[in-house]
Structure formats: structure tokens, C-alpha cells
C-alpha positions as CSV (number, residue, x, y, z in Angstrom):
1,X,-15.2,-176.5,193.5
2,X,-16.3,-179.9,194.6
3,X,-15.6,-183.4,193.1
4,X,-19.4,-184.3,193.0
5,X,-18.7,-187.8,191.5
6,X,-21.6,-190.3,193.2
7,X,-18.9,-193.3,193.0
8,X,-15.9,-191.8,193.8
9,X,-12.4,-193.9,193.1
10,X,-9.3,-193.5,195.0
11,X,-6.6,-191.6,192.8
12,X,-3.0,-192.8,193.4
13,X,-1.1,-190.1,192.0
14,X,2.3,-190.4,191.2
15,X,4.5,-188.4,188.9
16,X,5.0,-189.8,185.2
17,X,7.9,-187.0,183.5
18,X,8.7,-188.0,179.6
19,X,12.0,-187.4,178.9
20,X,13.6,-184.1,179.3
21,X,14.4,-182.4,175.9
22,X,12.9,-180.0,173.6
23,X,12.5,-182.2,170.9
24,X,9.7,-184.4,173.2
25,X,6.5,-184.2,171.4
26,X,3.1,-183.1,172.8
27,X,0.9,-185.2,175.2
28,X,-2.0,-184.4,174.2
29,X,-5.2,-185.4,176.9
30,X,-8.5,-185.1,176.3
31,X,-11.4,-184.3,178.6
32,X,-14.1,-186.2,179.8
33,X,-17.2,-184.8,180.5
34,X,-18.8,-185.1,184.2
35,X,-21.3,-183.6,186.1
36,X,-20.6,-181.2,188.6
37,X,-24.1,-180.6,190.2
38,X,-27.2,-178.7,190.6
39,X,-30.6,-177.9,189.6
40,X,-29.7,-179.6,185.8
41,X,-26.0,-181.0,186.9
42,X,-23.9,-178.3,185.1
43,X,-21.5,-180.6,183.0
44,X,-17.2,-179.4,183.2
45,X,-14.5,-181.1,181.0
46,X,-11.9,-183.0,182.8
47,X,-8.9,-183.3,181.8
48,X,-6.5,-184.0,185.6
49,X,-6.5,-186.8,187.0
50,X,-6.7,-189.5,184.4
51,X,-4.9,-192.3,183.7
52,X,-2.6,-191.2,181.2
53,X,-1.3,-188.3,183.8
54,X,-2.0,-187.2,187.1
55,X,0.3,-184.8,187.7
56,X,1.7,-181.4,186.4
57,X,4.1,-180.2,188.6
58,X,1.6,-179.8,191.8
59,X,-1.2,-179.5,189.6
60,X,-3.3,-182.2,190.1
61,X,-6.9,-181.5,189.2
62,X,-8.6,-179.2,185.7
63,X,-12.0,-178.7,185.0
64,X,-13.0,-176.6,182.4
65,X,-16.4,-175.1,182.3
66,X,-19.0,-173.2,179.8
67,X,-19.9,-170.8,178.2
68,X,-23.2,-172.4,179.6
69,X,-26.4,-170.7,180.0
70,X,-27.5,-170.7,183.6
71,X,-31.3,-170.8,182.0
72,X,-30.6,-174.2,180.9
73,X,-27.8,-175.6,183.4
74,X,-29.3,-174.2,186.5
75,X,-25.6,-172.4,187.0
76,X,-23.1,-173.6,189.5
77,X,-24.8,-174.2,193.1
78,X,-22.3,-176.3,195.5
79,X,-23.3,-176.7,199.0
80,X,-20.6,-176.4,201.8
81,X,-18.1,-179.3,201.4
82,X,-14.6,-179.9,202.8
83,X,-11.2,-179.8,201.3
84,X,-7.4,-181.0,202.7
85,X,-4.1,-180.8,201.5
86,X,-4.8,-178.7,198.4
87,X,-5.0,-175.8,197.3
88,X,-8.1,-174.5,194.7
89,X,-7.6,-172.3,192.1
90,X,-10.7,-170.2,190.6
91,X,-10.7,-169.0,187.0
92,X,-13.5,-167.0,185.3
93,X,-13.4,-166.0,181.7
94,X,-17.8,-165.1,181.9
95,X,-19.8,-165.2,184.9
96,X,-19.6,-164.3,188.5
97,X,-19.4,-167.3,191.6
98,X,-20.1,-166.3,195.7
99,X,-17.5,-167.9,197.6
100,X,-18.2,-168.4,201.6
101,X,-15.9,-170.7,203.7
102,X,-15.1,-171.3,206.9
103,X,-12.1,-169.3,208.0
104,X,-14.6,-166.1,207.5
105,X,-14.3,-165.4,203.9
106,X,-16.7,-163.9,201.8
107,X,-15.4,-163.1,198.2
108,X,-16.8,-163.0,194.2
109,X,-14.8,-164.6,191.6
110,X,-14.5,-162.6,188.6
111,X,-13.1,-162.9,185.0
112,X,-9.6,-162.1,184.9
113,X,-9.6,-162.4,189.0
114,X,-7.7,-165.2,191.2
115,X,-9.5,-166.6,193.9
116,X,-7.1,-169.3,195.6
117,X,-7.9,-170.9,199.0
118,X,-5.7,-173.0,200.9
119,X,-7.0,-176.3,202.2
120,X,-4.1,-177.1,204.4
121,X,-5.2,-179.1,207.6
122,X,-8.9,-178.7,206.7
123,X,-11.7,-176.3,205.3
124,X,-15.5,-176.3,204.3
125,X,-16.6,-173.4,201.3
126,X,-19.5,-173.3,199.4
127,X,-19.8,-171.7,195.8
128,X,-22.8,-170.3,194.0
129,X,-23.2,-168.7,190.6
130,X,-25.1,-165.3,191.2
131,X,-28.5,-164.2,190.6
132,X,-27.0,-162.1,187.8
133,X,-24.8,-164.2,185.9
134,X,-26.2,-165.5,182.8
135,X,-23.8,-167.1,181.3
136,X,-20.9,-169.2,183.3
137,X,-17.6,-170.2,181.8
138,X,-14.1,-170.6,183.5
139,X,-12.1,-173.0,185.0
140,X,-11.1,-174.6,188.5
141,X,-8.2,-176.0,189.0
142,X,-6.0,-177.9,191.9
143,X,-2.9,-177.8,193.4
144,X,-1.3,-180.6,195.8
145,X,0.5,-179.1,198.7
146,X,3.7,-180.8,199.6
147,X,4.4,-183.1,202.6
148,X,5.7,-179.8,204.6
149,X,3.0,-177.6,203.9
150,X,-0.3,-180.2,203.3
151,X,-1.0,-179.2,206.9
152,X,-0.3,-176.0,207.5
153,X,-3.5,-173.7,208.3
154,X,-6.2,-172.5,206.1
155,X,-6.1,-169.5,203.8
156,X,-7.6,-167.6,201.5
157,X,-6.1,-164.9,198.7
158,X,-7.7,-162.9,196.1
159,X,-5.7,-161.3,193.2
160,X,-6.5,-159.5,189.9
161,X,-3.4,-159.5,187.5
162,X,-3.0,-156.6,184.9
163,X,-3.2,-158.1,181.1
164,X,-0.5,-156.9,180.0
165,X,0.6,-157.0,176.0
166,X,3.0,-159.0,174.6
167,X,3.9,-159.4,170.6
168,X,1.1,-161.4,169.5
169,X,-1.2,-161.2,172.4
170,X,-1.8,-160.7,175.7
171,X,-1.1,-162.5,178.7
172,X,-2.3,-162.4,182.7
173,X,0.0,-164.2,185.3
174,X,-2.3,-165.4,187.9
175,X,0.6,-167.8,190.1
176,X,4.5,-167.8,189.1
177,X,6.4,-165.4,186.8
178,X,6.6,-165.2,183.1
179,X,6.7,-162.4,180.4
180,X,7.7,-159.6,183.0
181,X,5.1,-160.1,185.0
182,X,5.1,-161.7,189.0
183,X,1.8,-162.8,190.4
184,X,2.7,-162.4,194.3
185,X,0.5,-165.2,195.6
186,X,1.2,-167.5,197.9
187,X,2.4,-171.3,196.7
188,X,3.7,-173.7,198.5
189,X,6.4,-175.6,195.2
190,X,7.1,-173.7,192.1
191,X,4.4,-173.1,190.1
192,X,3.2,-171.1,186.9
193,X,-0.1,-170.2,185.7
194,X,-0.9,-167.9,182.9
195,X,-3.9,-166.8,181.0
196,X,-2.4,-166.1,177.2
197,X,-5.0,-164.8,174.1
198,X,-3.2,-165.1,170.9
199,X,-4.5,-162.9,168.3
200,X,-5.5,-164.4,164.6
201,X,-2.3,-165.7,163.0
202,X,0.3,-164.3,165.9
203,X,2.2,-166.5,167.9
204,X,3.1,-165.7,171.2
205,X,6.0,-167.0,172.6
206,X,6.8,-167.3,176.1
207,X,9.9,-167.6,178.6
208,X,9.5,-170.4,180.9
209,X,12.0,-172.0,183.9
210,X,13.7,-175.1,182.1
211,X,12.8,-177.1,185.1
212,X,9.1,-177.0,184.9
213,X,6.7,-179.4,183.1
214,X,4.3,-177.3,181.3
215,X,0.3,-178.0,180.0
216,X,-1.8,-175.8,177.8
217,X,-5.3,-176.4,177.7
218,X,-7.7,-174.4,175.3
219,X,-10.6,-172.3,175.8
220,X,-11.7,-170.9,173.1
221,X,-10.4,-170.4,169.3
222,X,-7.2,-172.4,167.4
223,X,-4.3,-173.0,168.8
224,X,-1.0,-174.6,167.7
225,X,1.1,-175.5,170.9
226,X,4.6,-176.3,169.9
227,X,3.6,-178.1,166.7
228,X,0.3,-180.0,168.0
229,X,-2.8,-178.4,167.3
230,X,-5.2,-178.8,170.2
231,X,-8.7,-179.6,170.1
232,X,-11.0,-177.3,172.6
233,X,-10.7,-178.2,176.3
234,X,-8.0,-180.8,175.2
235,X,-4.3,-180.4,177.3
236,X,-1.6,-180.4,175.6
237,X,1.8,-181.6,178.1
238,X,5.1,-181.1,177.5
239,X,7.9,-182.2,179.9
240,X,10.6,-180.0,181.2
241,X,13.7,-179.0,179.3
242,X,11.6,-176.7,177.6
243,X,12.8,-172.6,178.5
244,X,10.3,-171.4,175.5
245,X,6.6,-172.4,174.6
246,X,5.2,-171.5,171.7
247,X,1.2,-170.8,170.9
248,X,0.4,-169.9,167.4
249,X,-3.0,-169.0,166.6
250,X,-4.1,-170.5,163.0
251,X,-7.4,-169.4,163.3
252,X,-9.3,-166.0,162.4
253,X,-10.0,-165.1,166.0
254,X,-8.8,-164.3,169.2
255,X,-7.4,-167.8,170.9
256,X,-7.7,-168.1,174.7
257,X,-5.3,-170.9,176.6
258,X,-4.4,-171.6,180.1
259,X,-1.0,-172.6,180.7
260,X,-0.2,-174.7,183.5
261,X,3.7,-175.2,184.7
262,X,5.7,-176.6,187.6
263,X,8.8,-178.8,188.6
264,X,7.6,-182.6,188.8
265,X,6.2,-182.8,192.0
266,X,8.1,-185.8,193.3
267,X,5.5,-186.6,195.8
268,X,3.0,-189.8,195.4
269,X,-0.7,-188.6,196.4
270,X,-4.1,-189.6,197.4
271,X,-7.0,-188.1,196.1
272,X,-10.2,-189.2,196.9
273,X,-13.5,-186.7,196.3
274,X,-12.1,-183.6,197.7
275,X,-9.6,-184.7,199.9
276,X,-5.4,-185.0,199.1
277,X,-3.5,-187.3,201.4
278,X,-0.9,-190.1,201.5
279,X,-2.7,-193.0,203.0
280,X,-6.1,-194.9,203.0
281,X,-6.1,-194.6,206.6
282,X,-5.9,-190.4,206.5
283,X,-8.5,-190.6,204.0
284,X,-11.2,-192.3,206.1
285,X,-10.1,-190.4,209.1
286,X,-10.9,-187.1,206.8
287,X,-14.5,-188.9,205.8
288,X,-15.0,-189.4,209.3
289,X,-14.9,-186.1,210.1
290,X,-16.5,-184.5,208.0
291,X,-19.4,-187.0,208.2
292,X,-19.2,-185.9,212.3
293,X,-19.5,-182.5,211.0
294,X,-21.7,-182.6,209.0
295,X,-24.3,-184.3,211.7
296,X,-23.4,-182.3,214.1
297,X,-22.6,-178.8,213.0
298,X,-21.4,-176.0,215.5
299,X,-19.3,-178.5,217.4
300,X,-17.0,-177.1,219.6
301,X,-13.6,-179.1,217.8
302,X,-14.0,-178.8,214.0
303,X,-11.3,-179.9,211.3
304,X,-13.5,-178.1,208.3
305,X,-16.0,-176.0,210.5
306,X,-19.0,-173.7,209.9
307,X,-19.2,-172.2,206.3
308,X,-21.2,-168.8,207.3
309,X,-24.0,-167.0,205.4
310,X,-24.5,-170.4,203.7
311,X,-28.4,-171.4,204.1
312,X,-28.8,-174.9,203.4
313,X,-27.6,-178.2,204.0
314,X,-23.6,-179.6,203.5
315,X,-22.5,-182.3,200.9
316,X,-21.9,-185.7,202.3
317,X,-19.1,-187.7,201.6
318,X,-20.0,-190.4,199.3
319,X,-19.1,-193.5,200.7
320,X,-15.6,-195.3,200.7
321,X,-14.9,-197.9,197.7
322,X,-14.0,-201.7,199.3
323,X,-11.7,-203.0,196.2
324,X,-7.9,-202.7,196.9
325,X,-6.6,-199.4,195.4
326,X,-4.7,-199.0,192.0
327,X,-2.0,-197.1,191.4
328,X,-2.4,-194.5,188.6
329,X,-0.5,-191.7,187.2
């Protein structure tokens, strides 16, 4: 998914960890609402990066989506656009998105299915709701590659993790390990992320790595995350020293959360539009590029290169901001 932010700001991100003990209490952030693009700009809640936090563990970047009818948002229709030094994490709970990039693949994101490309060095992908999707709800998420992996080549990986039953629920580990389960997906620093429904009045509890900062955002339903009820969409952080989390479910239906988790990252980051780096300089050398590439398509020495099967023209990259940059995190 692409940043599609018209004036785009420079994101320093650096880590910000609360103290380490169980007894911290929740951060909770809430979303703001932005447009993501096309036919009727399909709106997404945002809740990473912001000023209050940047950073859990690697992951750097949520937007929470839907359930929107494609009759009235026009659906989710993002024209080829380039990514580095990230990874992007697809999430459906309704819905069904084409994915095309340029390494060659040609893959449908699903409910309950991982789609996770690797940006690396450089990549262009595309991503288009379906003719058949009517309604569109899930969530795309990013994680910042560290400094000896931010280059490494381009990838693409596609898993679908069993929901497996747990007392109180159900759960599907899409990266990292928890409640039994092992997603065995490709990340470049610890990570966890977990899809968790807690049925009406259960809690489910789960066993986490002490070392990990943890975030629960919620989808759908009510939800009590270690003694801080969260609003829909909101995130609710915890820093580490945690080795249980707790999700109790006051409410009279099913409650869906994602649960985000990794060890502080440790790394200051640049993120501007859809590009991570570590210096103003990379970042315009990364506009420039793309810009070249986007002129002159089919040259013979891409960074991003040809997203195939793709009719239609690339995103631009907006252009650079000229005030000095801020640090925030």
C-alpha cells in the first residue's frame, strides 16, 4: 500500500520505550483519518507514525481500513509506486486486493492470508481491489528493515496460518511465535504479529517474549487490553517487560484485534512517502529515481523497475518539503 499523502513530511523516527515493567499502563493512540486514493479516496485510520510513537519494535507504519463499500469508496486502486527499506505487510479481514510488482509477482490477498513483500534495495507493486469484492476491510502494515538487511534484494512471501483455538478465542500467527503456533516467514529483527478474536465475555490471554514491546489495535467489537478499554481502530502500547497480554472481551460479540510486538528497534529512521532510509540525501537520491523511472520506463538500469500486467500510469513522487527536518518519535 502507498502513502498517498499530497504534502508529504519527513518522518524522523526514533525509538521512544516507557519503562520496562508490568505495572506500565497503556498508551493508548488514536487514529487519524487520511485518504488513501481512488475513484472516491478510500479513507484508512492511522495510527503509526505519529508524534506520540513511531516505532513498535520494527513496526513502523498501521493503517486500518473498512468495512467500506466499494459502491461508495470506489475500492482500493493504487497505481505502481516504489518502496525501500521496508517491508509491507497485507491483512484482509473482507475483500480481496491484486498484487503485481516488479520482481514478477502476481498474487491475491485474502482474509486470514499474509501477503509480505520485501522492499529491500528497491521495488515498484501496484494493488487493486477486485471486480468482485464488495466490501473491503483489513489492514496494511510496515516493517523497517535494519541497517544490515535495508538493502538486501527484493522478495515476496505469501502465507495462510491455521486459526487455531485457544481458551477464549481463537488466534492466527501471521509473523513470530505465540500460543503454539510459528508463522515461518521471513523477518529481518524479532517480530510478532497475531490476529486474536475473543469471544463475548472470554479473555484470552497470551504468552509473549519479555523483550518485545507490544500494540493491540482493534477491529471490530470490545476489547479490554490489560485494563484499558480501547476504542475502535485505537492502539493500545505497552512497553516490554510484559511475558503475558491480556484481551478481555466485555462486549456481546465476537472481538477482533491485531497484535503487534518486537524488541525496540534501536535504529533512528527516515520515512518519507514510501521510502525508509537514514539520511535526506538517500531520500532524494530514492525520489530521483523513481522520478527517472517513472519518465522513462523500461530503462535498461532500474532501482524499482517494471510492475507487469499493470495498465496504466505510475504514482509520482510528490515533491520534497524545503523546511529543516524535525525529529519525532
Amino acid at each position: 500500500m502507498s502513502n498517498l499523502d499530497a504534502q508529504t513530511d519527513v518522518v524522523v523516527c526514533q525509538e521512544k520505550v516507557a519503562n520496562a515493567t508490568n505495572a506500565a499502563p497503556v498508551e493508548v493512540l488514536t487514529p487519524r483519518e487520511v485518504p488513501l486514493g481512488g475513484l472516491r479516496a478510500m479513507p484508512v485510520r492511522r495510527t503509526l507514525p505519529q508524534r506520540q510513537r513511531s516505532l513498535i519494535g520494527a513496526w513502523c507504519f498501521a493503517d486500518h481500513y473498512g468495512p467500506d463499500l466499494v459502491s461508495e469508496t470506489g475500492g482500493m486502486s493504487v497505481a505502481p509506486h516504489p518502496h525501500t527499506g521496508l517491508q509491507t505487510v497485507s491483512w484482509l479481514f473482507a475483500g480481496e486486493i491484486e498484487h503485481r510488482d516488479s520482481i514478477g509477482s502476481h498474487a491475491m490477498v485474502r482474509p486470514g492470508e499474509l501477503n509480505l513483500m520485501t522492499g529491500g534495495k528497491g521495488i515498484a507493486h501496484s494493488e487493486v481491489s477486485t471486480a468482485a469484492t464488495t466490501v473491503l476491510h483489513g489492514m496494511q502494515l510496515w516493517v523497517a528493515l535494519p541497517e544490515d538487511a535495508r538493502h538486501s534484494p527484493p522478495a515476496f512471501e505469501h502465507y495462510a496460518p491455521e486459526a487455531v483455538a485457544v481458551n477464549g478465542g481463537r488466534v492466527s500467527v501471521f509473523l513470530g511465535s505465540t500460543a503454539g503456533q510459528t508463522s515461518p516467514v521471513v523477518t529481518f529483527s524479532p517480530l510478532l504479529g497475531v490476529e486474536v478474536v475473543v469471544e463475548p465475555g472470554a479473555t484470552v490471554e497470551l504468552d509473549v517474549d519479555p523483550r518485545f514491546e507490544h500494540g493491540a489495535i482493534l477491529d471490530q467489537g470490545s476489547i479490554d487490553f490489560e485494563g484499558t478499554v480501547l476504542a475502535r481502530a485505537e492502539l493500545g502500547y505497552v512497553p516490554p517487560g510484559r511475558s503475558l497480554l491480556r484481551l478481555h472481551n466485555p462486549g456481546t460479540e465476537d472481538a477482533r484485534i491485531v497484535v503487534l510486538g518486537g524488541t525496540p528497534f534501536g535504529e533512528q529512521i527516515l520515512m518519507w512517502w514510501n521510502f525508509v532510509g537514514r539520511s535526506n540525501d538517500e531520500i532524494r537520491a530514492f525520489r530521483e529515481q523513481w522520478q527517472s523511472e517513472v519518465a522513462a520506463p523500461g530503462r535498461d538500469d532500474p532501482q524499482f523497475g517494471d510492475v507487469v500486467g499493470y495498465v496504466g500510469d505510475w504514482i509520482p513522487a510528490p515533491t520534497l518539503p524545503s523546511v529543516p527536518l524535525k525529529p519525532r518519535g
